[in-house]
C-alpha positions in Angstrom: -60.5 -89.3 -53.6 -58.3 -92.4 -53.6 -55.2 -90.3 -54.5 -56.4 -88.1 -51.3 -56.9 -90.9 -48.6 -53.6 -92.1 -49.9 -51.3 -88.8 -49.5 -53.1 -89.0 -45.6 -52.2 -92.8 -45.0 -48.1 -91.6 -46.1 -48.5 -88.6 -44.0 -49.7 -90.4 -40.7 -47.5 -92.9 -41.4 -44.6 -90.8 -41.5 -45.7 -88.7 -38.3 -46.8 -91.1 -36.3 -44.4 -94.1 -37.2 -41.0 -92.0 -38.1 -41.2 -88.7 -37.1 -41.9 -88.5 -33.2 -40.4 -91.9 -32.4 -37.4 -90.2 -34.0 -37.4 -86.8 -31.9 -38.4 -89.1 -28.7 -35.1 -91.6 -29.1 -33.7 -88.2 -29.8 -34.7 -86.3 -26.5 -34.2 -89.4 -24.3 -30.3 -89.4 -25.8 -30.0 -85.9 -25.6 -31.0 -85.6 -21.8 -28.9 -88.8 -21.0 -25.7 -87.2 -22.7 -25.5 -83.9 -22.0 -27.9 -84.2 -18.3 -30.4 -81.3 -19.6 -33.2 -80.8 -21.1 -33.7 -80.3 -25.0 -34.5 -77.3 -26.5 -36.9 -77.6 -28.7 -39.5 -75.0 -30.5 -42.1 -76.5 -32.8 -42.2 -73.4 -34.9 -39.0 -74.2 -36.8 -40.0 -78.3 -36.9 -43.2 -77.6 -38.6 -41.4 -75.7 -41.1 -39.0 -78.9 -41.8 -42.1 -81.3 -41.3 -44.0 -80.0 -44.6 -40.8 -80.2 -46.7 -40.3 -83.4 -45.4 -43.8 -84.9 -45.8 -44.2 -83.3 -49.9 -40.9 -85.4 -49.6 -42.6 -88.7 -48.5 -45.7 -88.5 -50.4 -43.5 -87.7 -53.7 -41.8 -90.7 -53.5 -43.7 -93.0 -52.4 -47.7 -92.1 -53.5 -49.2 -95.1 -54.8 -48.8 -95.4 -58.6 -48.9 -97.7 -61.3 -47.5 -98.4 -64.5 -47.6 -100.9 -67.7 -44.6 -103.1 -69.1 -44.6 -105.8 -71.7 -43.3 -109.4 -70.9 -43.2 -112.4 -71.9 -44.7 -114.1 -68.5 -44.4 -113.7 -65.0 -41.7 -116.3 -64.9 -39.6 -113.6 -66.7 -39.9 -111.2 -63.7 -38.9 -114.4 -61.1 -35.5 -114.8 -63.1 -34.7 -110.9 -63.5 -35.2 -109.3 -59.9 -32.5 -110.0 -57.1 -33.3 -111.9 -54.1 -31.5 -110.4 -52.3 -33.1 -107.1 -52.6 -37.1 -108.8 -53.3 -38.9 -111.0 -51.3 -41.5 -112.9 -53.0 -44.6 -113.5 -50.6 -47.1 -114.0 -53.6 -47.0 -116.6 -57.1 -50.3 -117.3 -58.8 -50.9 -117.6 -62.3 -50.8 -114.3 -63.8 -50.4 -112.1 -60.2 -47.0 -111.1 -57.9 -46.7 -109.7 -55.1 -43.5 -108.4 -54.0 -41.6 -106.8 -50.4 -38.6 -105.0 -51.0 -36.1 -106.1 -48.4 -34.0 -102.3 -49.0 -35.1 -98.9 -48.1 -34.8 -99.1 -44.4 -36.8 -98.2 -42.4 -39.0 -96.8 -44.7 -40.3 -100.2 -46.2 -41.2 -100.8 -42.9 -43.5 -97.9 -41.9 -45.2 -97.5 -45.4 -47.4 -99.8 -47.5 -44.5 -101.4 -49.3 -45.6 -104.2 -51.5 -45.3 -104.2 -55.5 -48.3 -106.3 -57.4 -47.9 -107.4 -60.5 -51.1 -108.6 -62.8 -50.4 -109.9 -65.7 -52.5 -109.7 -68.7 -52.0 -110.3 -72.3 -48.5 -109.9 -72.2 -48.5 -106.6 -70.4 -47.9 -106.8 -67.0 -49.5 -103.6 -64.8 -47.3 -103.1 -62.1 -49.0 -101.1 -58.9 -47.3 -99.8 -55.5 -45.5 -97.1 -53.6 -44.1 -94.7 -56.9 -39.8 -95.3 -55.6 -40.2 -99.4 -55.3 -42.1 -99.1 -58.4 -39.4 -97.3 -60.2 -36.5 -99.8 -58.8 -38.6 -102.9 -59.6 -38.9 -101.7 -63.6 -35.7 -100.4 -63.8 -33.9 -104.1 -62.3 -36.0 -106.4 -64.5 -35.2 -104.3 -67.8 -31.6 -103.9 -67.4 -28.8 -106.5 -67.2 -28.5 -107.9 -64.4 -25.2 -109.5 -62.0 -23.6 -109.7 -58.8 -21.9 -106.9 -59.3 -25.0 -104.6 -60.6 -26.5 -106.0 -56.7 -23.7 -104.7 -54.8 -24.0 -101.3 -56.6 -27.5 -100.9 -55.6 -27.4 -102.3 -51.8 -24.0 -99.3 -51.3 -26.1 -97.0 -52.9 -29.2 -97.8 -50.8 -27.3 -97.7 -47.8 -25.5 -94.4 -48.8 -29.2 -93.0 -48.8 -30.1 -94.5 -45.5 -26.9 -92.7 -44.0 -28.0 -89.3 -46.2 -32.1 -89.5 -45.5 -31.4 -90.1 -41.6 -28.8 -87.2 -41.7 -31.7 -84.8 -43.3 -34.3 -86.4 -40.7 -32.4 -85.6 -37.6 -30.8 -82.4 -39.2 -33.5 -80.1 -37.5 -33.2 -81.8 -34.2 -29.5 -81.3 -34.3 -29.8 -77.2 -35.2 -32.8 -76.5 -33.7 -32.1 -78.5 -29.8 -29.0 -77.2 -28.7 -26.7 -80.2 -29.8 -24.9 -78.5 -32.3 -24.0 -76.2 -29.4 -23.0 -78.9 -27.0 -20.8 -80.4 -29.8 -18.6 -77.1 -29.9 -18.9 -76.7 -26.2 -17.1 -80.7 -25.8 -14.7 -79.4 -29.1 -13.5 -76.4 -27.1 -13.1 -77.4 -24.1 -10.9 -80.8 -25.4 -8.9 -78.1 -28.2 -8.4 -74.7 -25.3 -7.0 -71.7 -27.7 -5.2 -69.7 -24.6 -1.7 -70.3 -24.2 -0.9 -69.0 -21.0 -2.4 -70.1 -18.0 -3.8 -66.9 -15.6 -3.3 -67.4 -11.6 -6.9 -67.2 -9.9 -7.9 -64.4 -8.1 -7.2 -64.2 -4.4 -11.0 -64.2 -2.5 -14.0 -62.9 -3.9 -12.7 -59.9 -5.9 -14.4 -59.0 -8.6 -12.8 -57.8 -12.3 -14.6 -55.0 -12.0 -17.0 -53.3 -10.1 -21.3 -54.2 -10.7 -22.6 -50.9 -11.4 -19.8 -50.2 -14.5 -20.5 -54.3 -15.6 -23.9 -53.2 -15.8 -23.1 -50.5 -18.2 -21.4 -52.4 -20.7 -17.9 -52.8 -18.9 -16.5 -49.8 -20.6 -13.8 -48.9 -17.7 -11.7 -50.7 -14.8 -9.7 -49.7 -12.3 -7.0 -51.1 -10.0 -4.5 -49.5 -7.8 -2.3 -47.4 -10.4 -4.4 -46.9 -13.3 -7.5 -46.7 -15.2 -8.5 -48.8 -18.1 -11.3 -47.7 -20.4 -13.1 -47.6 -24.0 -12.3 -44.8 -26.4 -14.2 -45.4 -30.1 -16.3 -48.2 -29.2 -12.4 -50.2 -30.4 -9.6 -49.2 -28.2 -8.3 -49.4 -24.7 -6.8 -47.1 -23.2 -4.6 -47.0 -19.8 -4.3 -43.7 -18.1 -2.8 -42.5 -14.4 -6.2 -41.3 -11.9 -5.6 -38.3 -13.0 -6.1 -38.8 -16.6 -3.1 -37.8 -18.2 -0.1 -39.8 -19.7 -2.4 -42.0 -21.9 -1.2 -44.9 -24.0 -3.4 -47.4 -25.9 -3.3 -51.0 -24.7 -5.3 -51.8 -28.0 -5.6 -49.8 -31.0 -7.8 -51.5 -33.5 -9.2 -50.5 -36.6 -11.2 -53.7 -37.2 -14.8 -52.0 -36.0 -15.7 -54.7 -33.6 -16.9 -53.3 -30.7 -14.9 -53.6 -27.3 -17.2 -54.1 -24.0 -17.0 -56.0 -20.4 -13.6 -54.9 -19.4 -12.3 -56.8 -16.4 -8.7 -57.0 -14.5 -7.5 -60.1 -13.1 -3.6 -59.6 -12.0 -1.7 -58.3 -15.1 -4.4 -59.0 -17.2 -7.1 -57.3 -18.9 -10.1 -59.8 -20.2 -12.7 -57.9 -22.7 -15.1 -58.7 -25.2 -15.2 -57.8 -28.9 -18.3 -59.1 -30.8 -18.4 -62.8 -30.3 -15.3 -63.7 -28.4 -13.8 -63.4 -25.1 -10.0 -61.7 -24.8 -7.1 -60.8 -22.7 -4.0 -59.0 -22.7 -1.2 -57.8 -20.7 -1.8 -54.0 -19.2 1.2 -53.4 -21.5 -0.7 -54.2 -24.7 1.3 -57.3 -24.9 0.4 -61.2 -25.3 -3.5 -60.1 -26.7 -4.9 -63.8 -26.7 -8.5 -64.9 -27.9 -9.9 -67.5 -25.4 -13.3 -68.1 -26.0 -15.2 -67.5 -29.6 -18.2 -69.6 -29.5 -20.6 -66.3 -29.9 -21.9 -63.3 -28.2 -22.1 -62.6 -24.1 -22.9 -60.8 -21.5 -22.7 -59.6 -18.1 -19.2 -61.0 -17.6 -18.5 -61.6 -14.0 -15.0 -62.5 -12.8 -14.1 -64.0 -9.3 -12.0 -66.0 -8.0 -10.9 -68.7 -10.8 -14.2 -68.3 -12.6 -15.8 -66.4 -15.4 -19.5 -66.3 -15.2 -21.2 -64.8 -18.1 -25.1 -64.8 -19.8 -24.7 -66.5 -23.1 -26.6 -65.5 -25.8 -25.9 -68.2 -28.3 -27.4 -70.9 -25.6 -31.1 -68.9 -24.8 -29.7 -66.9 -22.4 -28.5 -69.5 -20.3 -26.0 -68.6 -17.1 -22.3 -70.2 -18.0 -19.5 -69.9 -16.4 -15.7 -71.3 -17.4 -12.1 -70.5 -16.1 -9.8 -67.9 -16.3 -7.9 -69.9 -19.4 -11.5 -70.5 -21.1 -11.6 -74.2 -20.1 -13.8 -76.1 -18.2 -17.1 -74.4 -20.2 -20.1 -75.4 -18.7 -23.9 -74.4 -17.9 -24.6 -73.2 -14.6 -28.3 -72.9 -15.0 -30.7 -73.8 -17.7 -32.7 -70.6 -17.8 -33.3 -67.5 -20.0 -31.3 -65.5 -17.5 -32.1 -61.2 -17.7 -29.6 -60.5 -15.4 -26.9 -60.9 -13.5 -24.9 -59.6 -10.2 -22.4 -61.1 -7.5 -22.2 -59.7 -4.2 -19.7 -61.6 -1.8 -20.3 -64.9 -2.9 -23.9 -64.8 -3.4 -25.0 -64.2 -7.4 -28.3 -63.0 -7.8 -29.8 -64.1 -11.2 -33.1 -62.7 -12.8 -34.8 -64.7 -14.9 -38.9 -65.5 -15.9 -39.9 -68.9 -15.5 -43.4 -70.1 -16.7 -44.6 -66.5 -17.1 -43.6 -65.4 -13.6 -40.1 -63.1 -13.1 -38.2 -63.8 -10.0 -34.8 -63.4 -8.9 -32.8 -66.2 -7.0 -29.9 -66.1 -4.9 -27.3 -68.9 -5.8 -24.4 -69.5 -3.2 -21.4 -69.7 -5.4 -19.6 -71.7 -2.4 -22.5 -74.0 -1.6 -24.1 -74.2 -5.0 -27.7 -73.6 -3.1 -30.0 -71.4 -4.5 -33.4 -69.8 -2.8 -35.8 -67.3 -4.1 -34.8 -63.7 -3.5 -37.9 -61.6 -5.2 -40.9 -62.1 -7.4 -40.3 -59.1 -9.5 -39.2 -58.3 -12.7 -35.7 -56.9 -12.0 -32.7 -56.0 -14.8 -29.2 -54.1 -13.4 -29.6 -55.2 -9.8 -27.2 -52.9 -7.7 -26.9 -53.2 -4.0 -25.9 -49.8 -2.6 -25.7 -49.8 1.3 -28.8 -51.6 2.6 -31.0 -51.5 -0.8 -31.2 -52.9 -3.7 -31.8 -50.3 -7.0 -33.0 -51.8 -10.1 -34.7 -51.4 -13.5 -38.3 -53.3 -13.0 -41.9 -52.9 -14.9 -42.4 -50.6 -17.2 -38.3 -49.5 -17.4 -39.1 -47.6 -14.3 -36.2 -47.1 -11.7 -37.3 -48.8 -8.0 -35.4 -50.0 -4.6 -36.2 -52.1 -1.8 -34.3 -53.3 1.6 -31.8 -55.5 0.8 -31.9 -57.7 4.2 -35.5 -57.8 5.1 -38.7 -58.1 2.9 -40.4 -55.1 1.7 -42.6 -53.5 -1.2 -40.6 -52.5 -4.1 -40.2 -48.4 -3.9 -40.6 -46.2 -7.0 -37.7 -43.8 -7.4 -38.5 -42.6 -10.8 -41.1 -42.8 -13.1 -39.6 -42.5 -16.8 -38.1 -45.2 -19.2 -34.6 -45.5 -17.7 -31.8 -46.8 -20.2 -28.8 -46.9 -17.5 -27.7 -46.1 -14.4 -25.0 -45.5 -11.4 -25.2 -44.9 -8.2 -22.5 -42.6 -6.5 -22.1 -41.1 -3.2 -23.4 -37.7 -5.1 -26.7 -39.8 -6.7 -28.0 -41.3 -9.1 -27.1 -40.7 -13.1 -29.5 -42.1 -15.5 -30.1 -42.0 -18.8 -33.8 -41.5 -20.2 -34.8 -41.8 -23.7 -36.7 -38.3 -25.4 -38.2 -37.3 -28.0 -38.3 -33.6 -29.5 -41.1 -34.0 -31.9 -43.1 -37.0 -32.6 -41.4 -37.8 -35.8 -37.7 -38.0 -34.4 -35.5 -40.5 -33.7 -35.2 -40.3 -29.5 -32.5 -38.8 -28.0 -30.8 -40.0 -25.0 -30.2 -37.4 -22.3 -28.4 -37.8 -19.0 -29.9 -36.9 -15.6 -28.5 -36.3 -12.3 -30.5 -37.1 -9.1 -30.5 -37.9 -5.5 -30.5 -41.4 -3.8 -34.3 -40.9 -3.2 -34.6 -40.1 -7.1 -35.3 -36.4 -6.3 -33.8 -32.8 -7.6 -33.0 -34.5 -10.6 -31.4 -32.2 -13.2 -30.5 -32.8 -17.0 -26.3 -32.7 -17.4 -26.5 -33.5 -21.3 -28.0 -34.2 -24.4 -26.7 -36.4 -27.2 -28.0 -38.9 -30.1 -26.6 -41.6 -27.8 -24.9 -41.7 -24.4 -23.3 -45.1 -23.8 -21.4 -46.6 -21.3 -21.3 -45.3 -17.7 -18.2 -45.8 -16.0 -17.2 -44.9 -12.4 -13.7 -44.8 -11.6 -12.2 -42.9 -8.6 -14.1 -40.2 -8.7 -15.2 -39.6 -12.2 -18.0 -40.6 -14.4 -16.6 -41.5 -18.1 -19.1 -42.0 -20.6 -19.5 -42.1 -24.8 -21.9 -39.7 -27.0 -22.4 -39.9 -29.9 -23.6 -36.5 -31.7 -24.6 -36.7 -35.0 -22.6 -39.6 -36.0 -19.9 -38.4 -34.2 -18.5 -40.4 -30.8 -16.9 -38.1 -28.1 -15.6 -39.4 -24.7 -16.5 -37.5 -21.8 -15.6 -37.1 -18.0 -18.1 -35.7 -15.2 -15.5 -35.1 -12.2 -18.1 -36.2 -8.9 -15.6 -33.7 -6.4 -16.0 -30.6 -9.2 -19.2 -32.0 -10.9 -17.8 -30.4 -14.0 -17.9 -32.0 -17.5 -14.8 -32.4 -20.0 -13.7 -34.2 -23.4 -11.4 -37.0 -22.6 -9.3 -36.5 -25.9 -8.3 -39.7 -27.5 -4.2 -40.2 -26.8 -2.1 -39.4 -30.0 
C-alpha cells in the first residue's frame, strides 16, 4: 500500500507542482508574444501526461538499497559538496539534499537517509538520487569527475524541459507562429506584384466558391484541365496553349489574376506566374488553404493548418498575419465588406467585417457555407446541405429553394446549376449529377451524370466543369446562349 500512496504523492506532485504551473507561464507568454489566445486541446496533453508521469514515478519511486562501509565518516569524505547538502549527522544516521536535479529536487521528496548498521549502511530515498549517491561514494572521486556530472545534470535540465514543453509547443499553435515570424523575415518571391487598382477581385465569388478552377480578364480565359494544368484560351475557346503543364499530380485550384499574373494553389503552397507561362514562383508553402480572396494589395485566405483561422498576406506573400482567430466555414467579399461564417460556442453566425474600417457586426445567425449575393439576395448552402436565400439588405426568414444535399453551385442569368449527390442502388458509391434550375429553384432538370463533377466555372458565357467517369477526367463546356454541352479537348 506504501508503494501505492507513494506513486500518488509523485503524481500530484508532478501535476500540481510542475505540470500546470508549466502550461500557465506558458499560456501567459504565449498570449503576451503573439497577442492571441493559445490553442490548446486536452485530448492530446493527457496522452503526453501518462507517458510523462510512468516517467516520474520510474525515476523517482521511493527505494532503498544496502552497501557496506566502513562508517558513516566514509560517506562525509566521498560525496561532493557541491552536489550534497548535509542537513543531518548523528551517530550511525545521514540525511542528505541533493543540490542538482532542478527543479525536480524541489517539487519531490528529495532527501537520501542513510542508517548505518553493522557495517552495512541501508540507504533509502527517491530511486535517481539513490542511484547518484551509490554510484559517487564507490567510484573515485575529483574535481574534474564534479564538473562532469554538474554538465551532464544540466544537459538533462536543458533535454527534460525541452520534452516537458514539447507538447505545448506542437499542440498550441507556437510551432506555427515560429514559421509564420521565419517566413515573413526569409520572403521566397522575387518579384514584387503592383497592387490592384480598387476593390477588384482575382476572380469572381461564385467560381472561388467552386474551387477556383477558371478566370477571366479582358482577352482570355484561364482554367484547369487534369486537376494539373493551366490552360489560356481566346472567349471563344480555340487557340489553346498551356501556361503550366505539370506531371507532378498535385492538384491545381483557386486560380486568380492580378495584372499579368496568375496566383494558384497546388497542394500546400500558394503560386504565381506570368499569363505567358513564364517566371512560375512559389510564395507561400506553410500548408494547405482555402477560399483565396484577392483585392487590392491583399490575399485573404482560410487556413487550414491554423484551425481554420481567416489570414490574409500580400501580393508578394509578406506581411502573413491572422485576421481573425476563428474556425472560419466560409468566406466571401463584396465591395469592401467580407462576410465570414463561422460557429462560435455552438451557435453559427455570419459577420460582416469592413475591410476599410476593420469593424465587424453580426450579419446572420444561420449556418451558412458558399455565400453568393446575386441582385438583392443572398444564396447559400445552410442546414442539412439544403440550398436557401434571403434579402440581402433587410432582415428576413431564410427561404428554402431546394431540398436535396447540394455539393455546388452557380448562379447565372439562366439559373441555378447544382450538383446533388445520388445513389443508384444502396450499395453504390454516389454519383454526382448536375441539375439545372430557375432562380426560384423550380423546373429543375438533370444535364449530366458522372462519378464526379468538380469544379464549376463561369466565364463569359459558358459553364466549364470536370467529370470524372470511371476513373477517367473529361473537361466540359455548357454554352448558357445555346445551352448545349461539349468536350473542351485538352490542347496538344
Amino acid at each position: 500500500m506504501k508503494r501505492y500512496w507513494n506513486w500518488l504523492n509523485i503524481s500530484l506532485r508532478a501535476i500540481i507542482l510542475l505540470f500546470l504551473p508549466g502550461l500557465l507561464i506558458f499560456n501567459n507568454f504565449y498570449e503576451a508574444i503573439f497577442k492571441v489566445e493559445m490553442n490548446l486541446h486536452w485530448e492530446p496533453l493527457l496522452v503526453f501526461l501518462f507517458p510523462f508521469l510512468h516517467w516520474m514515478i520510474k525515476r523517482y519511486e521511493h527505494k532503498t538499497t544496502e552497501v557496506k562501509v566502513e562508517g558513516l565518516n566514509e560517506f562525509e569524505r566521498e560525496i561532493s559538496q557541491k552536489r550534497w547538502e548535509i542537513i543531518l549527522h548523528e551517530r550511525n544516521k545521514i540525511i542528505v539534499r541533493p543540490k542538482f536535479d532542478f527543479p525536480f529536487n524541489i517539487i519531490l521528496s528529495d532527501k537520501v537517509e542513510i542508517h548505518y548498521v553493522n557495517n552495512k549502511a541501508e540507504i533509502s530515498g527517491p530511486g535517481h538520487y539513490i542511484n547518484e549517491f551509490v554510484e559517487e561514494i564507490q567510484s573515485e572521486f575529483s574535481d574534474e569527475t564534479d564538473r562532469k556530472i554538474i554538465l551532464k545534470n544540466k544537459f538533462r535540465i536543458v533535454a527534460y524541459l525541452f520534452f516537458i514543453l514539447l507538447p505545448f509547443l506542437l499542440e498550441s499553435g507556437a510551432y506555427w507562429e515560429m514559421k509564420v515570424i521565419y517566413h515573413n523575415a526569409f520572403p521566397d518571391s522575387n518579384e514584387v506584384v503592383t497592387p490592384m487598382n480598387g476593390r477588384v477581385l482575382g476572380n469572381s465569388i461564385e467560381n472561388i466558391h467552386n474551387l477556383g478552377y477558371a478566370v477571366e480578364n479582358d482577352k482570355n480565359i484561364f482554367y484547369i484541365d487534369d486537376n494539373e494544368n493551366i490552360v489560356k484560351t481566346d472567349k471563344n475557346f480555340e487557340n489553346k496553349t498551356n501556361v503550366i503543364e505539370s506531371d507532378s499530380l498535385d492538384i491545381i485550384e483557386d486560380l486568380n489574376i492580378v495584372g499579368d499574373w496568375l496566383y494558384y494553389t497546388e497542394e500546400e503552397s500558394l503560386n504565381r506566374v506570368k499569363q505567358d507561362g513564364t517566371n512560375q514562383e512559389t510564395i507561400y508553402e506553410l500548408g494547405y488553404m482555402g477560399k483565396v480572396h484577392i483585392t487590392k494589395d491583399w490575399i485573404y485566405f482560410i487556413n487550414f493548418e491554423d484551425n481554420d483561422n481567416l489570414y490574409k498576406m500580400n501580393l508578394n506573400g509578406g506581411k502573413l498575419q491572422r485576421v481573425l482567430d476563428k474556425e472560419v466555414n466560409d468566406i466571401a467579399l463584396y465591395d469592401s465588406d467580407l462576410l465570414i461564417s463561422y460557429t462560435e460556442s455552438g451557435k453559427d453566425r455570419v459577420d460582416q467585417m469592413n475591410l476599410d474600417s476593420n469593424g465587424t457586426y453580426q450579419e446572420f445567425d444561420i449556418e451558412a457555407s458558399n455565400i453568393m449575393k446575386w441582385k438583392d439576395n443572398y444564396y447559400y448552402i445552410g442546414k442539412n446541405q439544403y440550398l436557401y436565400r434571403m434579402k440581402a439588405e433587410e432582415p428576413s426568414t431564410p427561404e428554402l429553394l431546394i431540398k436535396e444535399e447540394v455539393t455546388q453551385y452557380t448562379i447565372t442569368e439562366q439559373g441555378i446549376f447544382y450538383g446533388l449527390f445520388e445513389y443508384d442502388n444502396p450499395t453504390a458509391d454516389p454519383s454526382d449529377r448536375l441539375y439545372k434550375a430557375n432562380l426560384e429553384g423550380k423546373e429543375s432538370e438533370k444535364l449530366l451524370s458522372g462519378d464526379a463533377i468538380s469544379g464549376y466555372g463561369k466565364v463569359g458565357d459558358s459553364i466549364i466543369f470536370q467529370v470524372s467517369d470511371y476513373g477517367t477526367l473529361k473537361l466540359k463546356r455548357y454554352d448558357l446562349q445555346t445551352e448545349k454541352m461539349e468536350d473542351l479537348n485538352p490542347p496538344l
